[in-house]
C-alpha positions, 0 to 999 in steps of 0.5 A: 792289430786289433782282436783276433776274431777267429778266437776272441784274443786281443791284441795287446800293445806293450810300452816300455819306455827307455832312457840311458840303460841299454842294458835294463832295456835290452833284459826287459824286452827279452822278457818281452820276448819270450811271452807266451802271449801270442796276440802283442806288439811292442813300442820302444820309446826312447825319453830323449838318452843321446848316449848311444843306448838306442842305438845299440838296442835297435841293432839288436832288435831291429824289427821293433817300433820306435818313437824317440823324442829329443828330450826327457818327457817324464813318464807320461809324456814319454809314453802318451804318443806311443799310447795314441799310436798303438790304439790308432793302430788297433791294439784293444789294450796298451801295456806300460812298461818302465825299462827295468821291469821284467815280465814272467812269460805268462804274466801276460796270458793270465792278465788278459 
């Protein structure tokens, strides 16, 4: 993580917290995917569901982070240890996301 000294980008961290929609979730982290951004990570935070919803997202996408927390923290403490971690680990921006967002594939591009 960290930026790209090679071409000045920075790495960008994108949060998106979850509680009990797998569904939103799941169209929300496919718009994640398909960023034209090259330089980004993604935390998936899960506020505390126990419905089987992160379970069924981490089957899908198994390679992104997680942080599950064992209740519903609200927005900021849900996403407050996701923040920390991402910045520990380099990122030079963090990005939140609630689960119903979706993102144009160039939304990122044109932010940073």
């Amino acid at each position: 993580m960290g930026s790209n000294v090679s071409t000045g980008e920075l790495h960008v961290a994108i949060v998106v917290l979850h509680w009990r929609d797998d569904q939103r979730t799941r169209d929300c982290l496919l718009s994640l995917y398909a960023l034209d951004y090259p330089f980004c990570s993604i935390i998936l935070v899960d506020n505390g569901s126990h419905n089987g919803s992160l379970e069924r997202l981490i089957a899908q996408f198994p390679e992104i982070q997680v942080i599950c927390h064992e209740r519903n923290l609200g927005f900021a403490g849900g996403v407050n240890p996701a923040i920390h971690q991402a910045l520990g680990e380099g990122a030079d921006a963090v990005l939140l996301l609630n689960n119903d967002a979706l993102i144009e594939s160039d939304a990122l591009s044109r932010m940073v």
